[in-house]
C-alpha positions in Angstrom: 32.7 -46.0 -17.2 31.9 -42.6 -16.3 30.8 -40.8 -12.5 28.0 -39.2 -12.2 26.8 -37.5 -9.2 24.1 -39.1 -7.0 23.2 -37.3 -3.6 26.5 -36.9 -1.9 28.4 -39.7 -3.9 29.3 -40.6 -7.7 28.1 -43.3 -9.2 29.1 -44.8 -13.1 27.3 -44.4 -15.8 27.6 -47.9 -17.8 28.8 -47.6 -21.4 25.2 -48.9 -22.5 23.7 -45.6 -21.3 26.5 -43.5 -22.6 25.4 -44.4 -26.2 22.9 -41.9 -28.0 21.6 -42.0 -31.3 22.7 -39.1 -33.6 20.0 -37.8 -35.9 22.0 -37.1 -39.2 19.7 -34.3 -40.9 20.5 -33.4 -44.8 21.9 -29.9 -45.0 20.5 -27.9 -47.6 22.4 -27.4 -51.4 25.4 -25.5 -50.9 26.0 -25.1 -47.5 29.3 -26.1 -45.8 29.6 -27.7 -42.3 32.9 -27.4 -41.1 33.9 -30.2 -38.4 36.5 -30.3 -35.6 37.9 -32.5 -33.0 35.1 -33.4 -30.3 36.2 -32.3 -26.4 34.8 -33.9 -23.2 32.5 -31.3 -21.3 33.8 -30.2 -17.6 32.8 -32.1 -14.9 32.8 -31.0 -11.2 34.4 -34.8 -10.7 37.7 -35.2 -13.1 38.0 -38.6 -13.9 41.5 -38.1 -15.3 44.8 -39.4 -13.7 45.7 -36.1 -12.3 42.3 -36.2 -10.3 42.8 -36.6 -6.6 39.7 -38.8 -6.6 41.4 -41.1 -9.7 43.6 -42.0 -7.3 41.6 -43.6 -4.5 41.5 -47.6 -5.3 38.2 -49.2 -4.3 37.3 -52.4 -6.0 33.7 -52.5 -8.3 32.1 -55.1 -10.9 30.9 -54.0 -13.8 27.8 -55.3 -15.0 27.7 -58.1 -18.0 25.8 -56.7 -20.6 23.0 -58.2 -22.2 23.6 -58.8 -26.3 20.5 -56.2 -26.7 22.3 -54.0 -24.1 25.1 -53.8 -25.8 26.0 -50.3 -27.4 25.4 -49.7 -31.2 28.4 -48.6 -32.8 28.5 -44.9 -34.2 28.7 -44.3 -38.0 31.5 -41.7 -37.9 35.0 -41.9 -36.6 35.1 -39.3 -34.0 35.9 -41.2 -30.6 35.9 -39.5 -27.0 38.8 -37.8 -25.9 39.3 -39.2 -22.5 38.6 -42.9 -22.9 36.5 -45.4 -20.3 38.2 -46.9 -17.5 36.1 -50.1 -16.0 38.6 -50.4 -13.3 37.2 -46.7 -12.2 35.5 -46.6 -8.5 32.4 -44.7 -7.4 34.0 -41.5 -5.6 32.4 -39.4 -2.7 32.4 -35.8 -2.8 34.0 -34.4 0.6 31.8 -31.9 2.6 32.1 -28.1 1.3 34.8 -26.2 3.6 32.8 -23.1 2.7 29.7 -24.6 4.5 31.3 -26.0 7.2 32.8 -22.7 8.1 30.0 -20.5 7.8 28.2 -22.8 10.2 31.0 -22.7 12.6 30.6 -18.8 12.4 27.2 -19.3 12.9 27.2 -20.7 15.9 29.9 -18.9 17.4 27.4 -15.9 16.9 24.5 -17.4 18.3 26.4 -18.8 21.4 27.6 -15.1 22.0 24.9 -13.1 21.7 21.9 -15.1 22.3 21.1 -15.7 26.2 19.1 -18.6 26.9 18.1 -18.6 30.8 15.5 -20.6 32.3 12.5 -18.9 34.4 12.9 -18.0 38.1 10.7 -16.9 41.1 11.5 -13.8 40.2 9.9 -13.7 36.7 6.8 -15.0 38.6 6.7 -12.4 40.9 6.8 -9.4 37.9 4.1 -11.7 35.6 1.5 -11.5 38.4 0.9 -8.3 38.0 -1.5 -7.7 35.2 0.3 -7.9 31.4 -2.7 -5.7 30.0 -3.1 -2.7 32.5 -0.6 -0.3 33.2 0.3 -2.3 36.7 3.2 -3.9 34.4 5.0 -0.6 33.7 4.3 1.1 37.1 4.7 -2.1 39.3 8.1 -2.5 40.9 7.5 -5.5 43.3 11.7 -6.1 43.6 13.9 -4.4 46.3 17.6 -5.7 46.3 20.0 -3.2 47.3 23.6 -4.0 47.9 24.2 -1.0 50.4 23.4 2.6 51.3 24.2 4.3 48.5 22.2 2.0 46.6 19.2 2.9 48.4 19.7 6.4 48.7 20.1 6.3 45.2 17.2 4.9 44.6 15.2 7.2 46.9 17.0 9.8 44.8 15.9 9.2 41.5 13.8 6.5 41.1 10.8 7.0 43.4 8.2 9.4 41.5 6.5 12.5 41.9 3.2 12.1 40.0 2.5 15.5 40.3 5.4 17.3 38.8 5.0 16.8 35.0 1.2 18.0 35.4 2.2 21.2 36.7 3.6 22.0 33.2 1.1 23.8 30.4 2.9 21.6 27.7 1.0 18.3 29.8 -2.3 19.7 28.9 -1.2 20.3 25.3 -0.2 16.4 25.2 -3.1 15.5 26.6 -4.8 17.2 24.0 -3.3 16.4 21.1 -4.0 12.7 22.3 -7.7 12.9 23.5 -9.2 10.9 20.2 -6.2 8.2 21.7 -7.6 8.9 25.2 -11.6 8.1 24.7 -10.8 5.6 21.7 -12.5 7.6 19.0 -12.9 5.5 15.7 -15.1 6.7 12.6 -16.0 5.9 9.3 -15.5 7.7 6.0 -17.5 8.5 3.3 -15.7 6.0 0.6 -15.8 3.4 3.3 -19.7 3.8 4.7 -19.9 3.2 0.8 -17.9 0.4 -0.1 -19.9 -1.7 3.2 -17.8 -4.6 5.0 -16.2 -7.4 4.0 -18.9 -10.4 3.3 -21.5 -7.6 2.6 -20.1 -5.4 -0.1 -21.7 -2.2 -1.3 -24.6 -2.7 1.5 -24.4 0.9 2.7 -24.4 2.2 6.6 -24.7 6.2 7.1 -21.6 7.7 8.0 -21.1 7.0 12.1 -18.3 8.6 14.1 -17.8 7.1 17.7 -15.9 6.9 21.2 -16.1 5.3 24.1 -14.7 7.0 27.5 -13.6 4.6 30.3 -13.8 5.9 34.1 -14.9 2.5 35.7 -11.9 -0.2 35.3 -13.3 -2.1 33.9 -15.7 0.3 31.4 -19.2 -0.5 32.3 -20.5 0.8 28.9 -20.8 -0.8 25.6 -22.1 -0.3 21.9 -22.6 -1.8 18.9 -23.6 -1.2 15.1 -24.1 -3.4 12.1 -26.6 -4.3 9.4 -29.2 -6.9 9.6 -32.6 -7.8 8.2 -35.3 -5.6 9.4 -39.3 -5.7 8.7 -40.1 -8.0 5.7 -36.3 -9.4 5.5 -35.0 -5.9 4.3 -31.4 -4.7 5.5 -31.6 -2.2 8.5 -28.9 -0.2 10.0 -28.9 -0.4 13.8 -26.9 0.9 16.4 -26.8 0.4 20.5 -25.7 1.8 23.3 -25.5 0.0 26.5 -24.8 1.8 29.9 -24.0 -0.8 32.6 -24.2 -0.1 36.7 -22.8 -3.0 39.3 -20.7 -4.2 36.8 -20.2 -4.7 33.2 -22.0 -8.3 32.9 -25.1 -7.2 31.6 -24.0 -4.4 29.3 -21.5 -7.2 27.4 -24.5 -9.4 27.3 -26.5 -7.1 25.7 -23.7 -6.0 23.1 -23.7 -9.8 22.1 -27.5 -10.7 21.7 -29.3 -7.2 21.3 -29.6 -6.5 17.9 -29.3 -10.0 16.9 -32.6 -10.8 18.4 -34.3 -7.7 17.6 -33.5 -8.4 14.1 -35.1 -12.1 14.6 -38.1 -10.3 15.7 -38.6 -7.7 13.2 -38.1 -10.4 10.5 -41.5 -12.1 11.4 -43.1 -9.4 10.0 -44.3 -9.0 6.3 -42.9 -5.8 4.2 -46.6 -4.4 4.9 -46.3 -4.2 8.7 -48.1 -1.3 10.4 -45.8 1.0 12.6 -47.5 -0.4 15.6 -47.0 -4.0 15.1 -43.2 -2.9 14.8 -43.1 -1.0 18.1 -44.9 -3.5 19.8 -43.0 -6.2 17.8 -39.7 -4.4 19.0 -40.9 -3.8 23.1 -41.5 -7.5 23.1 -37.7 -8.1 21.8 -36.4 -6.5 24.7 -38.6 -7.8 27.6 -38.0 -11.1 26.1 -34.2 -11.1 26.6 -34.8 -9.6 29.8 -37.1 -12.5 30.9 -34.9 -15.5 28.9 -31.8 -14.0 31.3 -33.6 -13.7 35.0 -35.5 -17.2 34.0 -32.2 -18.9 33.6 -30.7 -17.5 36.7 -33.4 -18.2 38.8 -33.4 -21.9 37.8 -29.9 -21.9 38.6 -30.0 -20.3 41.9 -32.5 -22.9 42.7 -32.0 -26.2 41.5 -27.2 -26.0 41.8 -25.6 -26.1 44.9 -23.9 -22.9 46.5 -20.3 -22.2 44.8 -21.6 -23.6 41.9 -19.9 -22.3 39.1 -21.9 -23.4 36.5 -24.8 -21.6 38.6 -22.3 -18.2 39.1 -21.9 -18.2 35.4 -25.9 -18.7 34.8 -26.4 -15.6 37.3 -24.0 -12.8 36.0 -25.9 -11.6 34.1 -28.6 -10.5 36.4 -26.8 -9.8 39.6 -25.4 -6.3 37.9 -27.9 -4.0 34.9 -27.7 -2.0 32.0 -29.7 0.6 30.0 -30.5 0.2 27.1 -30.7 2.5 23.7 -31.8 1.0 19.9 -31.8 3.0 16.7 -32.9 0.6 13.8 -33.0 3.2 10.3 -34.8 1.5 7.3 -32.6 3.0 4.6 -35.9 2.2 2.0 -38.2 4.6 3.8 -35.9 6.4 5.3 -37.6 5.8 8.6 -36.0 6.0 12.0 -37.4 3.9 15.0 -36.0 4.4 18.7 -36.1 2.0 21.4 -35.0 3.3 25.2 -34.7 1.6 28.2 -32.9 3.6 31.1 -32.0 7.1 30.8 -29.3 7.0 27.8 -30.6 9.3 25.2 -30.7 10.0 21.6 -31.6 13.1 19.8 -31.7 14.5 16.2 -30.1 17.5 14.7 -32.5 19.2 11.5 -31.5 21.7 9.5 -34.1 25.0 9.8 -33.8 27.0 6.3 -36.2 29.5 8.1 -33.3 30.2 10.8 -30.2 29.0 9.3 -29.9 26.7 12.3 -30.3 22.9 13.5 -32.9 22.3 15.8 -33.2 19.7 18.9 -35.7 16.8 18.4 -35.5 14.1 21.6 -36.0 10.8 20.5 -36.5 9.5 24.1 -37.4 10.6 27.5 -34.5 9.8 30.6 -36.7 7.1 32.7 -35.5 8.0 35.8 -37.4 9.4 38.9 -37.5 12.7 38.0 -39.4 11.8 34.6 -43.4 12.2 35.8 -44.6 10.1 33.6 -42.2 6.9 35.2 -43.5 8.1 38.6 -47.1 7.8 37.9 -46.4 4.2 36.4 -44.8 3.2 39.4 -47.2 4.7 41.7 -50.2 3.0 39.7 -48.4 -0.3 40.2 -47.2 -0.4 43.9 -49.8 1.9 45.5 -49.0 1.1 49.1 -45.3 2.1 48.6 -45.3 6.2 48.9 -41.3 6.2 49.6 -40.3 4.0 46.4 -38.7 7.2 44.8 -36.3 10.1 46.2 -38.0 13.3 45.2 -34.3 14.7 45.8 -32.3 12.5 43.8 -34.8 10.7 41.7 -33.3 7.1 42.7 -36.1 4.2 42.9 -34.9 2.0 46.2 -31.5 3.6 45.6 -30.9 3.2 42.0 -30.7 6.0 39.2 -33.3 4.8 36.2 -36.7 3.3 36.7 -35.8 0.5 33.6 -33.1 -1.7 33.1 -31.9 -5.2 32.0 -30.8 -7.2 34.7 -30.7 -5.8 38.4 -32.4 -9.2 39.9 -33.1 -7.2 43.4 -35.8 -4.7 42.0 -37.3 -7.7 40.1 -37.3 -10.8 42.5 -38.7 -11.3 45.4 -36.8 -10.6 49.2 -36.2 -14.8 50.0 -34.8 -15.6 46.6 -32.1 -12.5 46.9 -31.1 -13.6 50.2 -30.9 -17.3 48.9 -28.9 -16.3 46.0 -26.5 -14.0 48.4 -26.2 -17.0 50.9 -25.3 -19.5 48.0 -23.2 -17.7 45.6 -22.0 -14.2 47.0 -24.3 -12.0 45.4 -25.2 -8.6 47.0 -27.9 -8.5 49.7 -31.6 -7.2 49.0 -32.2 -3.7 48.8 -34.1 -2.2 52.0 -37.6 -1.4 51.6 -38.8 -3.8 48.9 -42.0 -5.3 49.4 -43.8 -6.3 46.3 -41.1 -6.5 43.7 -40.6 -6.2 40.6 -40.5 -2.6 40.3 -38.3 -2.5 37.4 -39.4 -3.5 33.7 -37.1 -4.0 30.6 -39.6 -2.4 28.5 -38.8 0.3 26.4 -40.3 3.2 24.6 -40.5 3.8 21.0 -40.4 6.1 19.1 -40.8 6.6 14.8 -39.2 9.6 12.5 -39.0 10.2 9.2 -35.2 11.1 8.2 -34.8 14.0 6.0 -31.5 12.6 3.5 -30.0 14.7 1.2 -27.1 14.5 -1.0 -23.7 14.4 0.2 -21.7 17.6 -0.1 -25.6 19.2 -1.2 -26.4 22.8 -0.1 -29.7 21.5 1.6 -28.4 19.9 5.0 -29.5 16.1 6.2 -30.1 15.2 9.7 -27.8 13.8 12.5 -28.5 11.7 15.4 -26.6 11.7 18.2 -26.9 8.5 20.6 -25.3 8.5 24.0 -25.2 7.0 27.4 -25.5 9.6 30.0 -22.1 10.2 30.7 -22.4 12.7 28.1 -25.6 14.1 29.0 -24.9 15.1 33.0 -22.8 17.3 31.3 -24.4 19.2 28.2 -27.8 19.2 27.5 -29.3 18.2 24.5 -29.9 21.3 22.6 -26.3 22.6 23.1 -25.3 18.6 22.4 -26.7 19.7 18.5 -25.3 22.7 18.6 -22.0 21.4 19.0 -22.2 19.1 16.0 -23.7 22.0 14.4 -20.1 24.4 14.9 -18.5 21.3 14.2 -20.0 20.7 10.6 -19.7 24.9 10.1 -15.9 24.0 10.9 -15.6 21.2 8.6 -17.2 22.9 5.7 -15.3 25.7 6.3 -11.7 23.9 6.0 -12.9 22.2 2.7 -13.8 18.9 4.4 -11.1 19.0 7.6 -11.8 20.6 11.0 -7.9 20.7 11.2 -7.9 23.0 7.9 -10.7 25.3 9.2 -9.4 28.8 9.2 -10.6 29.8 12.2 -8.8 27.1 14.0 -5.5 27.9 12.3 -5.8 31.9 12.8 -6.6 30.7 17.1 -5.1 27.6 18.0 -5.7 26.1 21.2 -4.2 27.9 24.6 -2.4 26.3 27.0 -0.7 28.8 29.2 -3.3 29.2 31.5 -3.6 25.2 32.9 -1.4 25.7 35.9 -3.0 28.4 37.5 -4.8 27.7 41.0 -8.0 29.4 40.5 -11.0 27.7 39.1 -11.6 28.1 35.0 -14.8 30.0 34.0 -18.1 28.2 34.6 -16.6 25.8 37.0 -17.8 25.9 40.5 -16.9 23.8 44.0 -19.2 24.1 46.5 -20.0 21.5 50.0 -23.0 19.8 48.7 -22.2 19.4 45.4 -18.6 19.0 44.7 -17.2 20.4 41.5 -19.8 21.0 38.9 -19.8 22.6 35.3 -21.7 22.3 32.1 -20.2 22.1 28.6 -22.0 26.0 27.1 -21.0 26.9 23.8 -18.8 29.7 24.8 -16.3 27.1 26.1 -16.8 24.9 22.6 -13.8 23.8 21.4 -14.2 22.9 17.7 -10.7 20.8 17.1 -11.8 17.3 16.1 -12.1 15.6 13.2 -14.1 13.6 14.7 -17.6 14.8 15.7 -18.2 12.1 18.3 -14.6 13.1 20.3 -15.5 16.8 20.2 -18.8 16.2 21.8 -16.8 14.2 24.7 -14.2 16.7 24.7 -16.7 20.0 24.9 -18.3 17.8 27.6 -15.0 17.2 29.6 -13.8 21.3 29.4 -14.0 22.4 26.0 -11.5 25.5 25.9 -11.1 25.3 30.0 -7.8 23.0 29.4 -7.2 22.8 33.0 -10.4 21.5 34.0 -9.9 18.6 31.1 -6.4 17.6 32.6 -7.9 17.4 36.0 -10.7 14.7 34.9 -8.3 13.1 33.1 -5.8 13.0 35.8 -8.6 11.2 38.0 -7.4 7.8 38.5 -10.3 4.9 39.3 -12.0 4.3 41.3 -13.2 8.0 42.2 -12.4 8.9 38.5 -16.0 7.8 38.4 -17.3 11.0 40.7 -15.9 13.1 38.1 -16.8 12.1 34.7 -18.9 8.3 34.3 -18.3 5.9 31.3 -19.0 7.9 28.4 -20.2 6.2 24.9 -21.3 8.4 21.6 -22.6 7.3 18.8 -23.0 10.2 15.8 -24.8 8.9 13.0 -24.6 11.7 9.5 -27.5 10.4 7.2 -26.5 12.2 4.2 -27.4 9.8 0.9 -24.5 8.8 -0.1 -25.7 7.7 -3.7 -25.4 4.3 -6.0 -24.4 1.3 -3.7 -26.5 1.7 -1.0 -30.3 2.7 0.6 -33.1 0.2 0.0 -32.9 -0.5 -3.6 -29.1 -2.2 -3.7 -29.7 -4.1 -0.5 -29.8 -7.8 0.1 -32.9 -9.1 0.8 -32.9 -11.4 4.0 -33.1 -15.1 2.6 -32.0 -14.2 -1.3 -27.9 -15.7 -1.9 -25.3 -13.1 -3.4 -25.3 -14.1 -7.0 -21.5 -14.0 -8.1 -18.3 -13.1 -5.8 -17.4 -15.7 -3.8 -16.1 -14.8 -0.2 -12.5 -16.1 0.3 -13.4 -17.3 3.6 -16.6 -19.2 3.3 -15.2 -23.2 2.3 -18.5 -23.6 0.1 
């Protein structure tokens, strides 16, 4: 019998399974076959008597063989060369040396080099400080030192001086160079506002650069963009920008459900709807949410008892506010509706061929006191109540904008704010109010057409810019389009770059002057006012790719590089006094060709006839 391996042992082969038929084929006429002497193919096992595992003597049966079992003899005379042995054992292969060494070696590595140490109090105390701010690379909560010198040495060295770095003009450039970094700018390229997103390819959004500036930790603003069905299920392009006071809770509220149920409104309407049934169609949209949020609080802060967190979590939303600003574009009609509550702002750039210059059109008006038209509303509806506005800061019961989401103490009456500040720690009602609400969710609307033109075309489209006011305390709106104005001149002159724009490369930006002690030019300190400038465009500073970062940067210092350093210096909280959250939204509506505008896009309700999406299990 013969071994053959099985797993990790040998086992026989029985004669009966050795034995093969030979096909005999005819050779053709005249050829010759010459045949020699057969040999036995190598094994890794040698069953020879020179093997080592020949010699191990275990005792095995073989099998008695059936009569139909038994082998066929062959029809030639060659016979094997190393003859059957029944008396042959199974044999074991022994485990490879070679493995069992490079395991060893293995293990001797991993037992040197890798330290395996269970968790102490002091990892505790290092992980309460927060993983994502910067308290985990600043924090040093751990004093052990073994003697003097160890402390001194650590007074020496280790303690910092926060200020010494910034004294040096090379800070500012690094600053600089890492702005976009600093106010997360993020934009979209022409190739990619064509190609759409993943799930909704070739559905085409203009061109939108953006950033979002944090002074409040955490960032009270927020923004969002997208496409959804609009007016008789056609795909819109919207975007939003939320500007949140007393906390974040209703800005990130309004990021989720905003547009969502905006678009659920609009898409009642049939294709034929008149421009007012979409403003008022849009107004109610907003007061809705406004009213689905302070009813669900209110039901909570009566009916759950106090620490209730089910109750706290009903309330957030209403116990801090936001503003709110709406741009839905119909790319089909190429029609432009604003909706505005608070005193963000959006305006639009338009090329003048007559002047050779873009023009200022507001798409909103700042609801705030000092806006007449909010004070007569106000005055209309609470008659007895002269004092409701500051004619010197323009603040309604102490707060900036006259509308808002949120802000249950302008909207509910004195009792239920006391109840709801009793019960679940909420701030305490704002002195003076009588006969709440004074504040309203509703918004204004306005309706443009967009003039689009080619992309790369001699004629020039328009641009909107969209921002909460962070940007606007700081540069009006005129010189807001005048900026995006250098910074398309720029960009056209460097062949599609700002970087590549000659007149950058022949002035690059100056830095020499950032540690000097005087004040920069147009900057001015004064008791009442604190420090105050405004972004003019002899202090532009035209170095971004993009647009939405060099507004934010013109606004924070432009070419005055020490004044930019100082604001961004500013840690929170009083970072706030000098520059507030600050989000921009720049929206290019150049037409951008096949792929996109009304005719390729999806109607609401119709499927996507042929790619399937790799994610969707249908």
């Amino acid at each position: 019998m013969v071994p053959i391996l099985w797993g990790s042992a040998v086992r026989l082969k029985s004669p009966a399974h050795l034995s093969t038929a030979r096909v005999r084929t005819r050779l053709a006429a005249g050829t010759r076959r010459t045949l020699g002497p057969r040999t036995e193919p190598q094994r890794r096992i040698q069953n020879s008597p020179t093997s080592r595992a020949f010699s191990q003597q275990r005792s095995f049966t073989s099998p008695t063989l059936h009569e139909s079992q038994k082998p066929v003899p062959r029809a030639n005379n060659h016979a094997r060369s190393t003859p059957i042995d029944a008396s042959t054992t199974p044999l074991y292969s022994g485990f490879p040396t070679k493995t069992l060494i490079g395991l060893c070696i293995l293990g001797g590595l991993a037992y040197y080099f890798i330290d395996i140490t269970e968790p102490t109090w002091t990892d505790g105390v290092l992980a309460s400080f927060t993983p994502s701010s910067d308290e985990t690379q600043i924090s040093t909560p751990l004093h052990f030192f073994a003697n003097k010198e160890e402390v001194e040495h650590w007074i020496s060295h280790h303690i910092p001086d926060s200020s010494a770095g910034l004294k040096d003009p090379a800070a500012a450039r690094f600053f600089s160079d890492h702005f976009e970094k600093l106010c997360s700018g993020w934009m979209m390229s022409v190739d990619e506002a064509k190609k759409g997103v993943e799930g909704m390819e070739g559905v085409q959004m203009p061109v939108t650069h953006g950033c979002r500036f944090r002074s409040n930790e955490p960032c009270e603003d927020y923004f969002a963009l997208g496409t959804s069905p609009g007016v008789g299920g056609k795909l819109w392009n919207y975007w939003a920008v939320m500007d949140g006071h007393a906390g974040r809770h209703t800005a990130l509220y309004l990021q989720w459900s905003l547009i969502p149920y905006l678009s659920s409104a609009l898409l009642g309407l049939g294709a034929a709807a008149s421009s007012v049934e979409v403003e008022t169609r849009m107004r109610q949209a907003f007061v809705n949410i406004d009213k689905q949020i302070l009813d669900r609080a209110k039901t909570a802060a009566n009916w759950y008892p106090a620490a209730n967190a089910a109750a706290i979590a009903a309330l957030t939303p209403v116990l801090s506010g936001s503003c709110a600003l709406v741009a839905a574009f119909d790319p089909e009609t190429a029609t432009l509706r604003v909706a505005n509550t608070g005193d963000s702002r959006a305006v639009l750039g338009r090329w003048d061929a007559s002047t050779s210059t873009y023009t200022c059109i507001p798409l909103s008006e700042d609801q705030t006191g000092f806006n007449k038209n909010e004070v007569d509303r106000l005055t209309a509806a609470h008659p007895n109540e002269p004092s409701l506005i500051d004619p010197t800061t323009g603040r309604l019961l102490g707060i900036a904008v006259t509308r808002a989401f949120g802000d249950h103490r302008w909207k509910w009456p004195t009792d239920l704010v006391t109840s709801v500040q009793r019960k679940f720690w909420a701030s305490a009602p704002r002195p003076g109010t009588h006969t709440p609400p004074y504040m309203t969710a509703e918004p204004e609307v306005s309706e443009t057409h967009i003039v689009r033109e080619p992309h790369g075309a001699a004629s020039k489209s328009d641009f909107l810019i969209l921002a909460s006011d962070g940007l606007w305390d700081r540069i009006s709106s005129e010189h807001a389009v005048d900026c995006i104005s250098s910074y398309l001149s720029a960009r056209a002159r460097g062949n599609g770059s700002v970087k590549q724009d000659p007149n950058l490369l022949a002035n690059p930006p100056c830095f020499h002057h950032t540690s000097f002690p005087d004040l920069e030019p147009g900057v001015t300190c004064d008791e009442h006012h604190g420090v105050q400038w405004k972004a003019t465009p002899e202090y532009f500073a035209i170095e971004d790719e993009n647009a939405a970062v060099c507004l934010a940067r013109n606004a924070m210092g432009g070419t005055r590089r020490g004044l930019m350093l100082g604001i961004l210096a500013a840690p929170d909280p009083w970072g706030r006094n000098a520059v507030d959250d600050t989000t921009i939204l720049v929206v290019f509506f150049d037409s951008l060709g096949e792929g996109g505008g009304g005719a390729r896009q999806t109607v609401a309700g119709e499927g996507t006839a042929g790619k399937k999406r790799w994610w969707w299990p249908l």
